[in-house]
mmCIF file of the protein (N, C-alpha, C, O) and its ligand, coordinates in Angstrom:
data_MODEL
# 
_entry.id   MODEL 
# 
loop_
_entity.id 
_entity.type 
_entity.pdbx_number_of_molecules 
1 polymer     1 
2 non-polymer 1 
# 
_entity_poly.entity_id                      1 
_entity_poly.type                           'polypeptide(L)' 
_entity_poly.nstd_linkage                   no 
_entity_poly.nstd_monomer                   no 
_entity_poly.pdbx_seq_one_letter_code       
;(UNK)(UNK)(UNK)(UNK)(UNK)(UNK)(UNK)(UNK)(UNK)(UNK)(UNK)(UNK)(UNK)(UNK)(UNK)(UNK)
(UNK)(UNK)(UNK)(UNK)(UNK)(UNK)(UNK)(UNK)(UNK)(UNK)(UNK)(UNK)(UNK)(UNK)(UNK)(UNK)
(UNK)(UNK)(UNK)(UNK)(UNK)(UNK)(UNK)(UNK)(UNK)(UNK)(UNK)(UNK)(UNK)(UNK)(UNK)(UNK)
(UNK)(UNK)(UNK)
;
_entity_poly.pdbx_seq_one_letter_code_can   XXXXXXXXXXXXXXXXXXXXXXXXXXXXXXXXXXXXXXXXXXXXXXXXXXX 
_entity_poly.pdbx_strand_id                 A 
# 
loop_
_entity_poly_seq.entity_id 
_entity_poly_seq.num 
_entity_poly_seq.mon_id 
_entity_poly_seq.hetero 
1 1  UNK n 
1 2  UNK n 
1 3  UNK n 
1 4  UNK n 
1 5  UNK n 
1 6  UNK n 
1 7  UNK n 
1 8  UNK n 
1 9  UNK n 
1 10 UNK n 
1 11 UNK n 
1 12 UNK n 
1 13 UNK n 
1 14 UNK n 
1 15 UNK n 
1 16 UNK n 
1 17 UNK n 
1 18 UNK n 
1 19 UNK n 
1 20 UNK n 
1 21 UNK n 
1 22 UNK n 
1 23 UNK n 
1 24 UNK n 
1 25 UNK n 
1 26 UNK n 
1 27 UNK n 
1 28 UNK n 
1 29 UNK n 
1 30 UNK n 
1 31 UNK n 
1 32 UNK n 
1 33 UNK n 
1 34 UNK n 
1 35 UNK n 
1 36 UNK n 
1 37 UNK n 
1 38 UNK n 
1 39 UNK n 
1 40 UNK n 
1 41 UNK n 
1 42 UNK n 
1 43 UNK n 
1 44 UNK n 
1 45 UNK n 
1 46 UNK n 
1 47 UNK n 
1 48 UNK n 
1 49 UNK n 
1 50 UNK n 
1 51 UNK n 
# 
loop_
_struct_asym.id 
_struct_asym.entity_id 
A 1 
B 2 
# 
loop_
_chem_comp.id 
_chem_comp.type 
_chem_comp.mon_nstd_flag 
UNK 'L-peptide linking' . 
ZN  non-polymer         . 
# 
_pdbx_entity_nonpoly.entity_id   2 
_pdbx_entity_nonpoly.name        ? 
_pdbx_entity_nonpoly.comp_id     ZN 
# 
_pdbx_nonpoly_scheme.asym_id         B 
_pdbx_nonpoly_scheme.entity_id       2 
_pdbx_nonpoly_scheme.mon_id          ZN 
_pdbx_nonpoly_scheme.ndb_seq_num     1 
_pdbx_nonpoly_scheme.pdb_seq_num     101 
_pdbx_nonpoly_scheme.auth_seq_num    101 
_pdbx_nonpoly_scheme.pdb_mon_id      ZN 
_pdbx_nonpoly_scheme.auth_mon_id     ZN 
_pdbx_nonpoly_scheme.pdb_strand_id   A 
_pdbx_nonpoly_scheme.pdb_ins_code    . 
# 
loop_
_atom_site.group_PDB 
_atom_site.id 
_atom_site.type_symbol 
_atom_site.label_atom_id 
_atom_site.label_alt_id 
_atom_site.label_comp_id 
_atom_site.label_asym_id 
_atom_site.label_entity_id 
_atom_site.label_seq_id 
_atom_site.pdbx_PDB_ins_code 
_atom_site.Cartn_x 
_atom_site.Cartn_y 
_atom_site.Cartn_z 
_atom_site.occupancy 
_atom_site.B_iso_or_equiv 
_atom_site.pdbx_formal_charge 
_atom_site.auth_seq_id 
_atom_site.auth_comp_id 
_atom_site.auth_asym_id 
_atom_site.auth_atom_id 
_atom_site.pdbx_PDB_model_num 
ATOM   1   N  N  . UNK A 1 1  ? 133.681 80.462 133.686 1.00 0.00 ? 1   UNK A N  1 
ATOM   2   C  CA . UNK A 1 1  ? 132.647 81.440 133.282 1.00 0.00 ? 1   UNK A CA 1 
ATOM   3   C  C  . UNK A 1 1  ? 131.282 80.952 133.771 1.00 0.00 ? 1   UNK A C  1 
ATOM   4   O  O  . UNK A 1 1  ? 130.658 79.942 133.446 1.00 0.00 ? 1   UNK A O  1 
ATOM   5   N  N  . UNK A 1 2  ? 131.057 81.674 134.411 1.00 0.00 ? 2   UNK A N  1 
ATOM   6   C  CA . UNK A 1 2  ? 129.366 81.866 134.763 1.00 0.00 ? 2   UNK A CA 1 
ATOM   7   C  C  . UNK A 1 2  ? 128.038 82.235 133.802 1.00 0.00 ? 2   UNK A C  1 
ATOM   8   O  O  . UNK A 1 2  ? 128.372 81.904 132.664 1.00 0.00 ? 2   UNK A O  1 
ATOM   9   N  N  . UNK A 1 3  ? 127.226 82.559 133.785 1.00 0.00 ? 3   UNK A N  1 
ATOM   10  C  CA . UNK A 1 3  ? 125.803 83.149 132.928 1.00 0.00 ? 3   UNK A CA 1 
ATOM   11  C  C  . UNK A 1 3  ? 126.825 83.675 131.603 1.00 0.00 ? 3   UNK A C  1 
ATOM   12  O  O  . UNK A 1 3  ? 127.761 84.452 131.790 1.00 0.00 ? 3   UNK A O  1 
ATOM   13  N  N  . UNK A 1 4  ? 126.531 83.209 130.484 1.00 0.00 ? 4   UNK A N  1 
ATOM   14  C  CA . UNK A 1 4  ? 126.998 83.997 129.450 1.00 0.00 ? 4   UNK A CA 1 
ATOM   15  C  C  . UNK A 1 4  ? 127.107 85.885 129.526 1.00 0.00 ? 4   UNK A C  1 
ATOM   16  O  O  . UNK A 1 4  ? 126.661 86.315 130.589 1.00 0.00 ? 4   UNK A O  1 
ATOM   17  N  N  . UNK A 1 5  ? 127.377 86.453 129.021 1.00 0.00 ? 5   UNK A N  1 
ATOM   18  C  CA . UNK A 1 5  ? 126.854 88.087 128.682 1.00 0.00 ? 5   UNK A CA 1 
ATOM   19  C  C  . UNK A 1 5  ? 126.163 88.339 127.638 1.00 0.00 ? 5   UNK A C  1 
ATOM   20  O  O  . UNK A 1 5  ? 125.443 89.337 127.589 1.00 0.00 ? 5   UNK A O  1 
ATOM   21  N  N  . UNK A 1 6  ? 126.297 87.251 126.373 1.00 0.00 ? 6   UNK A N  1 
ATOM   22  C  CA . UNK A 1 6  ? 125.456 88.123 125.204 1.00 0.00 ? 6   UNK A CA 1 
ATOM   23  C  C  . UNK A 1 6  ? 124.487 86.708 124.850 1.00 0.00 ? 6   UNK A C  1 
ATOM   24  O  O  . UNK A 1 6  ? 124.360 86.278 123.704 1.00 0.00 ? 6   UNK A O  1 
ATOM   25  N  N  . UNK A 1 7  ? 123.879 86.125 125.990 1.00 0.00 ? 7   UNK A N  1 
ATOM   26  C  CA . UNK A 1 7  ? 123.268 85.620 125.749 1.00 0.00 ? 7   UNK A CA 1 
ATOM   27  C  C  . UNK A 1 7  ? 121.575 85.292 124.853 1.00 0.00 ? 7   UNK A C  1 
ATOM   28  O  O  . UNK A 1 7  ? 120.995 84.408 124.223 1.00 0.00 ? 7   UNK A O  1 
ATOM   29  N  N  . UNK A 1 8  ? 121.375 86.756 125.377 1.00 0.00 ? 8   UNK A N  1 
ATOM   30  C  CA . UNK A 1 8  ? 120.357 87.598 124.911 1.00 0.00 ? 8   UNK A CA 1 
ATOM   31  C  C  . UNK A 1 8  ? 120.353 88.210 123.366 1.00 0.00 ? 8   UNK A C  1 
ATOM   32  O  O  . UNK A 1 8  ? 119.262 88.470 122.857 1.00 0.00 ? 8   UNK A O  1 
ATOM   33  N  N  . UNK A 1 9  ? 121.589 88.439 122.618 1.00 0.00 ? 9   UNK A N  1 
ATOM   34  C  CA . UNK A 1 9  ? 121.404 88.810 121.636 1.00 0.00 ? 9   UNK A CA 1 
ATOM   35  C  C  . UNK A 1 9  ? 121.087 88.174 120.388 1.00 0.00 ? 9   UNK A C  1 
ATOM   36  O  O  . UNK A 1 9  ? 120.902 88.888 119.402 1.00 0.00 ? 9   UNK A O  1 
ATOM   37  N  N  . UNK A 1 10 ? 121.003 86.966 120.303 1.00 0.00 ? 10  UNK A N  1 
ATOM   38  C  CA . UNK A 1 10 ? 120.320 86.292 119.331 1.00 0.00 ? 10  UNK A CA 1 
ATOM   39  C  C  . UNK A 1 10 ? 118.945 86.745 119.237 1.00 0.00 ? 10  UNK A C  1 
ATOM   40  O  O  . UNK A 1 10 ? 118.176 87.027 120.156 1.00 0.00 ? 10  UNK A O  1 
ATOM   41  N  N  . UNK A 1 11 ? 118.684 86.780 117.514 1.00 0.00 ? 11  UNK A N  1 
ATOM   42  C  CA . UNK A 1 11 ? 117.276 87.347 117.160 1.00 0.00 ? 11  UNK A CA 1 
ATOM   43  C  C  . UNK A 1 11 ? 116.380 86.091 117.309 1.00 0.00 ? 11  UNK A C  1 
ATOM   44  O  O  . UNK A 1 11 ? 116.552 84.887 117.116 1.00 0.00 ? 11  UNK A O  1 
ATOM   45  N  N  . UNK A 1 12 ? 115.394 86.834 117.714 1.00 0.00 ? 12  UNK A N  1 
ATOM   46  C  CA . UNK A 1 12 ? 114.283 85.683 117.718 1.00 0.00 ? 12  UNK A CA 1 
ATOM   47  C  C  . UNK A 1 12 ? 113.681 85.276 116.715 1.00 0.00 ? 12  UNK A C  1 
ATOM   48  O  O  . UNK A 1 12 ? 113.268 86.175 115.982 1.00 0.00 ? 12  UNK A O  1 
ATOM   49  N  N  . UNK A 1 13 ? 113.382 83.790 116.267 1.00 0.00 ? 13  UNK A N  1 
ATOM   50  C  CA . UNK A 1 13 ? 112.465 83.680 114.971 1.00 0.00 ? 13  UNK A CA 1 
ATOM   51  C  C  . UNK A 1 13 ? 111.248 84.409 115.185 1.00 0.00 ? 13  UNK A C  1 
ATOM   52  O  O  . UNK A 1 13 ? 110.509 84.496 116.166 1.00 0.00 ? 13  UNK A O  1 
ATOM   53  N  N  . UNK A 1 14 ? 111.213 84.902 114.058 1.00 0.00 ? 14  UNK A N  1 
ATOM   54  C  CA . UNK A 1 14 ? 110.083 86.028 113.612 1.00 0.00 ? 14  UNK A CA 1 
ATOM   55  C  C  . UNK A 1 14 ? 108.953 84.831 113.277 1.00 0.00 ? 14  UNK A C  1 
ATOM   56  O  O  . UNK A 1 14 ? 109.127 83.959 112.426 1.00 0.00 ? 14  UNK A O  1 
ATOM   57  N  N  . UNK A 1 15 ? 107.614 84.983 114.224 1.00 0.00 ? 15  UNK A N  1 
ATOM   58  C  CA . UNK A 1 15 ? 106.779 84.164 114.297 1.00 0.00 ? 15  UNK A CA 1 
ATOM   59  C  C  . UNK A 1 15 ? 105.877 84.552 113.031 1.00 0.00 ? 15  UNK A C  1 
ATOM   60  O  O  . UNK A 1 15 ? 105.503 85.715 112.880 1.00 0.00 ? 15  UNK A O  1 
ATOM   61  N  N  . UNK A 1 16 ? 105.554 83.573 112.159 1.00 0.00 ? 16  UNK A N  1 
ATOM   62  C  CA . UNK A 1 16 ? 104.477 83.970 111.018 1.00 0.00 ? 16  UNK A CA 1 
ATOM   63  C  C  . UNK A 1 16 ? 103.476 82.881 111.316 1.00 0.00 ? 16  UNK A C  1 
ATOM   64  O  O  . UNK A 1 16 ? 103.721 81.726 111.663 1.00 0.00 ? 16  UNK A O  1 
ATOM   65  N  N  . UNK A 1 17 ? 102.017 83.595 111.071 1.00 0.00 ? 17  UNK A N  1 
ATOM   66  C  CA . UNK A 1 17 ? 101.403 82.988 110.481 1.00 0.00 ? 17  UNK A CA 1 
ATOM   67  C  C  . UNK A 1 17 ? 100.540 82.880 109.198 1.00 0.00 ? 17  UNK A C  1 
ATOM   68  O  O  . UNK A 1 17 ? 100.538 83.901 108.511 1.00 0.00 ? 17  UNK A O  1 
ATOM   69  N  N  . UNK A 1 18 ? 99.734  81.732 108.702 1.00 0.00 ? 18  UNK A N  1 
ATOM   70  C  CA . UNK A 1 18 ? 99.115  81.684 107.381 1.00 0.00 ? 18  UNK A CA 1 
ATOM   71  C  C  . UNK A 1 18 ? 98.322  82.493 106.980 1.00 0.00 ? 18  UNK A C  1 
ATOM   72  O  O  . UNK A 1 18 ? 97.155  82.111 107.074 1.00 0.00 ? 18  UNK A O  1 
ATOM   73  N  N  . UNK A 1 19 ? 98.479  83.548 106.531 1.00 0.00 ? 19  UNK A N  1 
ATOM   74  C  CA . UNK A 1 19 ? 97.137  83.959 105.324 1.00 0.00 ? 19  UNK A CA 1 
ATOM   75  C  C  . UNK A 1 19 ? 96.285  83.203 105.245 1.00 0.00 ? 19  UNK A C  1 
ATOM   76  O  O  . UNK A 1 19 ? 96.666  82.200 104.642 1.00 0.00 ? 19  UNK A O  1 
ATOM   77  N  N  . UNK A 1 20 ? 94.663  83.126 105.740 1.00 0.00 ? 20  UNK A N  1 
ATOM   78  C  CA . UNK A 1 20 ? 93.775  82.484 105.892 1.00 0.00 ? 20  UNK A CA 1 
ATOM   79  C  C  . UNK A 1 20 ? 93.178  82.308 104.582 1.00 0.00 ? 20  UNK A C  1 
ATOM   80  O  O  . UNK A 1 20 ? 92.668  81.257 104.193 1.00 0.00 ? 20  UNK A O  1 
ATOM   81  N  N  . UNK A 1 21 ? 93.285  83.631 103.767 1.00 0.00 ? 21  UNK A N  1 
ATOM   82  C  CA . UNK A 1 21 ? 93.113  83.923 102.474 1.00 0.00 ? 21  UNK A CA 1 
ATOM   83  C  C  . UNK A 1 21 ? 93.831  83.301 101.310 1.00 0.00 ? 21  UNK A C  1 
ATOM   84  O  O  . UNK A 1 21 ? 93.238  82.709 100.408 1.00 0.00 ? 21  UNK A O  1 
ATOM   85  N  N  . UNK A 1 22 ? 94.916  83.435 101.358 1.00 0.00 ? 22  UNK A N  1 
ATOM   86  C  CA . UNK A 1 22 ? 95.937  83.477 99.752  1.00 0.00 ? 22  UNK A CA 1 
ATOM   87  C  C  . UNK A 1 22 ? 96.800  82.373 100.635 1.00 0.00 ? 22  UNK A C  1 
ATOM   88  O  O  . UNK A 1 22 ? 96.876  81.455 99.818  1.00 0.00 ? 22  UNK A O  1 
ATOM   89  N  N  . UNK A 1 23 ? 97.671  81.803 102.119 1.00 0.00 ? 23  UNK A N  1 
ATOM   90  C  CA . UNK A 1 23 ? 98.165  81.056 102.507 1.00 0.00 ? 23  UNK A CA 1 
ATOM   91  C  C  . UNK A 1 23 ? 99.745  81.713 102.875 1.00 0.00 ? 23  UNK A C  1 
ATOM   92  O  O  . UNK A 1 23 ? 100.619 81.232 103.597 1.00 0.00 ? 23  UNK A O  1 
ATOM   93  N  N  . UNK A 1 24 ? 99.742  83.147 101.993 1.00 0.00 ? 24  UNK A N  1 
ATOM   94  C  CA . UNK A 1 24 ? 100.554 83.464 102.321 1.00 0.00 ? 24  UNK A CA 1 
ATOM   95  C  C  . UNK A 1 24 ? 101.619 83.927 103.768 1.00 0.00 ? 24  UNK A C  1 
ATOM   96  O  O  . UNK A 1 24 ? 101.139 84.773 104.523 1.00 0.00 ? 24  UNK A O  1 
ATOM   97  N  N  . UNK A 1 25 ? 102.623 83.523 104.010 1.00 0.00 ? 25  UNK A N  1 
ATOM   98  C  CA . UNK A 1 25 ? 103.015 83.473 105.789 1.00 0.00 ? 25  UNK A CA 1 
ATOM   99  C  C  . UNK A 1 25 ? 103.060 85.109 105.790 1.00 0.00 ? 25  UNK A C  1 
ATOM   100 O  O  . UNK A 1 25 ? 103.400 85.864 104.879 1.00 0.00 ? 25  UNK A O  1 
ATOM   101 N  N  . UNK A 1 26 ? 102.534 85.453 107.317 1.00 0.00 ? 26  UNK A N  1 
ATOM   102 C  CA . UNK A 1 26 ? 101.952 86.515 107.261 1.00 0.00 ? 26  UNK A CA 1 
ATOM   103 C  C  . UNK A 1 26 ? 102.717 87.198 108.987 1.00 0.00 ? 26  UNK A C  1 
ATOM   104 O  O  . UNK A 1 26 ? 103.105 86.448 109.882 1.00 0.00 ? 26  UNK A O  1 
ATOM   105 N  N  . UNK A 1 27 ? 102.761 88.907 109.059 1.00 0.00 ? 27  UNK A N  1 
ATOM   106 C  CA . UNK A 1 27 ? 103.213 88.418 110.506 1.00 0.00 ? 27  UNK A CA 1 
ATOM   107 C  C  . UNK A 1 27 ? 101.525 88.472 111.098 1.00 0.00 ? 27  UNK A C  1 
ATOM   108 O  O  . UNK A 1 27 ? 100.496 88.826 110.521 1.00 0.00 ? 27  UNK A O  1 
ATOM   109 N  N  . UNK A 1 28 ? 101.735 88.018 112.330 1.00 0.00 ? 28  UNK A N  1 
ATOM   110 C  CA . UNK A 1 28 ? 100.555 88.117 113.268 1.00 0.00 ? 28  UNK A CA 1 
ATOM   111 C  C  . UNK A 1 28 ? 99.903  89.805 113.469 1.00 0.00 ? 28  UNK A C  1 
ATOM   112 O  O  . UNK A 1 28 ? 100.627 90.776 113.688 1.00 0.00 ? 28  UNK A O  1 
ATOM   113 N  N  . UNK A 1 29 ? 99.039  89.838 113.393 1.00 0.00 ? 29  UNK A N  1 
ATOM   114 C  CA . UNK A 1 29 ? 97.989  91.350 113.227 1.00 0.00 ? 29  UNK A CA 1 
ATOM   115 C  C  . UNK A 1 29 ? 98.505  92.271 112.855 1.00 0.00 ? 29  UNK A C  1 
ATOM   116 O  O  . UNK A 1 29 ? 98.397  93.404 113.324 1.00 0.00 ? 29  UNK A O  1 
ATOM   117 N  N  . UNK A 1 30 ? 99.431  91.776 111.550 1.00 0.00 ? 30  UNK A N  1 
ATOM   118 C  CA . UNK A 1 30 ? 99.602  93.077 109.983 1.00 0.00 ? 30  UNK A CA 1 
ATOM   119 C  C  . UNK A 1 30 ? 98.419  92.114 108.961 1.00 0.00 ? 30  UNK A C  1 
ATOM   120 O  O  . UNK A 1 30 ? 97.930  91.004 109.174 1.00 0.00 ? 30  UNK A O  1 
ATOM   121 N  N  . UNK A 1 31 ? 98.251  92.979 107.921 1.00 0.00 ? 31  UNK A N  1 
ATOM   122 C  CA . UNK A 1 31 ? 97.526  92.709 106.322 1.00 0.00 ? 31  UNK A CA 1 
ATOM   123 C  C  . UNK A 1 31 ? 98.549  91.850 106.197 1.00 0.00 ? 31  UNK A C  1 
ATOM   124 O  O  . UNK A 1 31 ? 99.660  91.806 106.724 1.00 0.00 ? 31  UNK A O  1 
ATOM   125 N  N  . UNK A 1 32 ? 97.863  91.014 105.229 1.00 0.00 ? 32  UNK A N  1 
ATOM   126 C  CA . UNK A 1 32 ? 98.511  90.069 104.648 1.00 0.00 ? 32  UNK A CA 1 
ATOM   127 C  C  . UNK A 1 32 ? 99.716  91.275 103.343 1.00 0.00 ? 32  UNK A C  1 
ATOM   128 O  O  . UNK A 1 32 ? 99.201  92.291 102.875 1.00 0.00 ? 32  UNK A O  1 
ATOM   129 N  N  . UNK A 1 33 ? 101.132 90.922 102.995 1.00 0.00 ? 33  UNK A N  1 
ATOM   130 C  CA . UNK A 1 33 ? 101.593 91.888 101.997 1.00 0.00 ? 33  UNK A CA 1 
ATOM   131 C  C  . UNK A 1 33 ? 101.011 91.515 100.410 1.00 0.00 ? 33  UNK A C  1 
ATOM   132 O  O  . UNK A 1 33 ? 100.928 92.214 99.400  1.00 0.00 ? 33  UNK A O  1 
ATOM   133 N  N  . UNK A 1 34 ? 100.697 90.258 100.649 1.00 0.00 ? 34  UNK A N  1 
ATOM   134 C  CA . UNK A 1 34 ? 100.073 89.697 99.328  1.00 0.00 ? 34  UNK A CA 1 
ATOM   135 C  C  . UNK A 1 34 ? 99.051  90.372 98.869  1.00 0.00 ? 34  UNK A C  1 
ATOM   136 O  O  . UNK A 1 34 ? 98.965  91.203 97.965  1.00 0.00 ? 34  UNK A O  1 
ATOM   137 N  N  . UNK A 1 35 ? 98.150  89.845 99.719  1.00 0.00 ? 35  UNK A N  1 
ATOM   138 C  CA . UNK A 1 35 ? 96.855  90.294 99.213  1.00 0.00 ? 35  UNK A CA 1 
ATOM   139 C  C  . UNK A 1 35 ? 95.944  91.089 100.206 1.00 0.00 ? 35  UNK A C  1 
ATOM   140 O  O  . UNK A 1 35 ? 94.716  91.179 100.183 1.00 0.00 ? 35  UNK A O  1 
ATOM   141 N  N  . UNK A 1 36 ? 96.604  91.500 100.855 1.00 0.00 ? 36  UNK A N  1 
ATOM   142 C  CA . UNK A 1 36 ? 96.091  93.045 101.856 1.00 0.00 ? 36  UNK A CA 1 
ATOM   143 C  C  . UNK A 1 36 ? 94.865  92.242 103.219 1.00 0.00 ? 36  UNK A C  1 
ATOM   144 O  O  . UNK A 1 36 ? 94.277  92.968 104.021 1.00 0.00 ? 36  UNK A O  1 
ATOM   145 N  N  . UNK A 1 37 ? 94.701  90.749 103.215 1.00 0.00 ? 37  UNK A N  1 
ATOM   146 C  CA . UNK A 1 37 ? 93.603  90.540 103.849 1.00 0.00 ? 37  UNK A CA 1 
ATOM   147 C  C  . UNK A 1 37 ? 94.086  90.618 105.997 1.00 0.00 ? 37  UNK A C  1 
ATOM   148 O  O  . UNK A 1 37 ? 95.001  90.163 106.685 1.00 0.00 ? 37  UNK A O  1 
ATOM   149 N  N  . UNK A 1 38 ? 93.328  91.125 106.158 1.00 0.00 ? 38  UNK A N  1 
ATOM   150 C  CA . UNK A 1 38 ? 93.739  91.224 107.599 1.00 0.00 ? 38  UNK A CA 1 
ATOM   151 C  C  . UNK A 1 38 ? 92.749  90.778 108.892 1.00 0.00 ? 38  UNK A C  1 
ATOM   152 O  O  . UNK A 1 38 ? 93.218  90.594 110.015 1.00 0.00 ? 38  UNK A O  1 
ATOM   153 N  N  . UNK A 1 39 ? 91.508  90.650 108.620 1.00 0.00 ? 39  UNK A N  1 
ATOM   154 C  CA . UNK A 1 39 ? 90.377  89.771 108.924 1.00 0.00 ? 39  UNK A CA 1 
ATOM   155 C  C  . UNK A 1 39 ? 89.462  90.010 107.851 1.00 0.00 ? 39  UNK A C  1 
ATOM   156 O  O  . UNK A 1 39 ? 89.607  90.620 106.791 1.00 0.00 ? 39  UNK A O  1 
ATOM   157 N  N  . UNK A 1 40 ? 88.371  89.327 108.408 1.00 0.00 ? 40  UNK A N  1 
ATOM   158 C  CA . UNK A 1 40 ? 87.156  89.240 107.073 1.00 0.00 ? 40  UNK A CA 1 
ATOM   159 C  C  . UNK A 1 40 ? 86.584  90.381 107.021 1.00 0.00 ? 40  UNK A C  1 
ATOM   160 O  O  . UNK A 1 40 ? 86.111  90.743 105.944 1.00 0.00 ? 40  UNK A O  1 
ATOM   161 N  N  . UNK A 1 41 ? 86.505  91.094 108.005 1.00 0.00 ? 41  UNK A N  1 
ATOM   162 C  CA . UNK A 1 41 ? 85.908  92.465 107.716 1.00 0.00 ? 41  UNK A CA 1 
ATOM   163 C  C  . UNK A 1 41 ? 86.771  93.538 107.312 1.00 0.00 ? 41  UNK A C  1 
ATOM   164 O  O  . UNK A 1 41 ? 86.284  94.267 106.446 1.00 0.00 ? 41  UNK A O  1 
ATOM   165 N  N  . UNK A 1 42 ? 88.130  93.878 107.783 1.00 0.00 ? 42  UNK A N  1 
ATOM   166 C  CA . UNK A 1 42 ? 89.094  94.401 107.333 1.00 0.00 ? 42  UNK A CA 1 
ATOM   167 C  C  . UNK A 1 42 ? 90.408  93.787 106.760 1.00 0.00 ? 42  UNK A C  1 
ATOM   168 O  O  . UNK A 1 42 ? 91.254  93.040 107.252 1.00 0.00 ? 42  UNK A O  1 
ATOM   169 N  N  . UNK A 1 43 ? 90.253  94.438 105.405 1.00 0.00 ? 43  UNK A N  1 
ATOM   170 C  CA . UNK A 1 43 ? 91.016  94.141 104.011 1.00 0.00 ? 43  UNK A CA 1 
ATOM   171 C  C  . UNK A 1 43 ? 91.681  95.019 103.538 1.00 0.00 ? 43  UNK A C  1 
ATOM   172 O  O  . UNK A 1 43 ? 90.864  95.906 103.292 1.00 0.00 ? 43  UNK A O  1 
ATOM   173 N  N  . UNK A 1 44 ? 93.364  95.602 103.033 1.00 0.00 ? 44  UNK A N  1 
ATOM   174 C  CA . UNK A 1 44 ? 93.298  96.553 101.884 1.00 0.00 ? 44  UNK A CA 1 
ATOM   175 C  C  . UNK A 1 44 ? 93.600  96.376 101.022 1.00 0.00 ? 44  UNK A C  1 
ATOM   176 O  O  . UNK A 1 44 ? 94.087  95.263 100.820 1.00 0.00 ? 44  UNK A O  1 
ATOM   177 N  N  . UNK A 1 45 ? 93.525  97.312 99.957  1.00 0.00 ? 45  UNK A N  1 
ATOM   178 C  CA . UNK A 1 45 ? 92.858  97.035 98.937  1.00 0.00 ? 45  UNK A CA 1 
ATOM   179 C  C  . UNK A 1 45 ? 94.542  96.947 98.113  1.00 0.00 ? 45  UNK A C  1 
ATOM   180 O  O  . UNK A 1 45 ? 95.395  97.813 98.305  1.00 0.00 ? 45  UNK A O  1 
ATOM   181 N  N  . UNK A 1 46 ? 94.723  95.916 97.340  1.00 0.00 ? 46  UNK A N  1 
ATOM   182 C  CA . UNK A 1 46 ? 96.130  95.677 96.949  1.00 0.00 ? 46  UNK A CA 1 
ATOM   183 C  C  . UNK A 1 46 ? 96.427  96.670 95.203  1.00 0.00 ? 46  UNK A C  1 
ATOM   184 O  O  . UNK A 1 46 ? 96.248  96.116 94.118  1.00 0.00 ? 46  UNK A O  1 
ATOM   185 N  N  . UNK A 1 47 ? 96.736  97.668 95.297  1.00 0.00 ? 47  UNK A N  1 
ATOM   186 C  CA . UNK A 1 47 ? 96.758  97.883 93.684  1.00 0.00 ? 47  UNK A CA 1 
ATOM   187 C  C  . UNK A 1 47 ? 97.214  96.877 92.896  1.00 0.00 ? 47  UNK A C  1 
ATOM   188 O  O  . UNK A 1 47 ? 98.230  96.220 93.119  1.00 0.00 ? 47  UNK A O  1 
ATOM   189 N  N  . UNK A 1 48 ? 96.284  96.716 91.737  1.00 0.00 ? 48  UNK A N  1 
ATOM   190 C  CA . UNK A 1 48 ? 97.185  95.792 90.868  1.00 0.00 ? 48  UNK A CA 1 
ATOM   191 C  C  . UNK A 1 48 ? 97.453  96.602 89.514  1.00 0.00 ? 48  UNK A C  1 
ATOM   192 O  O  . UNK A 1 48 ? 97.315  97.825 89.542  1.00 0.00 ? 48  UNK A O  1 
ATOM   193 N  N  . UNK A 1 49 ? 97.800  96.012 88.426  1.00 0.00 ? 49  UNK A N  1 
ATOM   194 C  CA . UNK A 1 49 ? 98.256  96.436 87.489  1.00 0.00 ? 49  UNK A CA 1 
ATOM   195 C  C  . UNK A 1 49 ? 97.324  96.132 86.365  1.00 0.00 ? 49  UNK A C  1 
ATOM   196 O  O  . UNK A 1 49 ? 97.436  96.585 85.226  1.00 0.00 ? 49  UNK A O  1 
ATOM   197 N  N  . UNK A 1 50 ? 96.391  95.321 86.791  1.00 0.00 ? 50  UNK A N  1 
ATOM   198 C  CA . UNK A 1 50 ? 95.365  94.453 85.415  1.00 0.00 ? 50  UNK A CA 1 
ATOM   199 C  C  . UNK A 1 50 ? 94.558  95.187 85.014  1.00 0.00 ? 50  UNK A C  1 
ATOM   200 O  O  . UNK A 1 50 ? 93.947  94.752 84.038  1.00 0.00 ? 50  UNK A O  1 
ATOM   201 N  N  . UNK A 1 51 ? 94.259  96.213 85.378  1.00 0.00 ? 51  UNK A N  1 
ATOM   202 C  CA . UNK A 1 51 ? 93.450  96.999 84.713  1.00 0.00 ? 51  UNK A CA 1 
ATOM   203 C  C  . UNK A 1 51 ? 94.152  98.007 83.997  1.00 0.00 ? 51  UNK A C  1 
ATOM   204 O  O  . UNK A 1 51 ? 93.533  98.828 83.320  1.00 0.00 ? 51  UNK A O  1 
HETATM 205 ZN ZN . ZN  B 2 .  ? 96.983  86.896 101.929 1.00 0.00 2 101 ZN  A ZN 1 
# 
């Protein structure tokens, strides 16, 4: 056998990084799911329940 055939189908690790904010692993240029932070100027706004 030569070149595999399904060599290609393994998933790739899904690259995260840190929430600069909360630390939470985050993907790369989504909101954080934690705490909605996505740069310093754009944030959304996370409903919470405490009020
Ligand atoms: Zn966060």
């Amino acid at each position: 056998m030569t070149r595999k055939r399904r060599s290609h189908h393994a998933l790739r690790p899904v690259n995260t990084t840190a929430c600069p904010k909360c630390g939470t692993a985050r993907l790369p240029h989504r909101a954080c799911a934690n705490c909605g932070y996505y740069t310093s100027k754009v944030s959304l706004k996370i409903e919470t329940e405490e009020s």
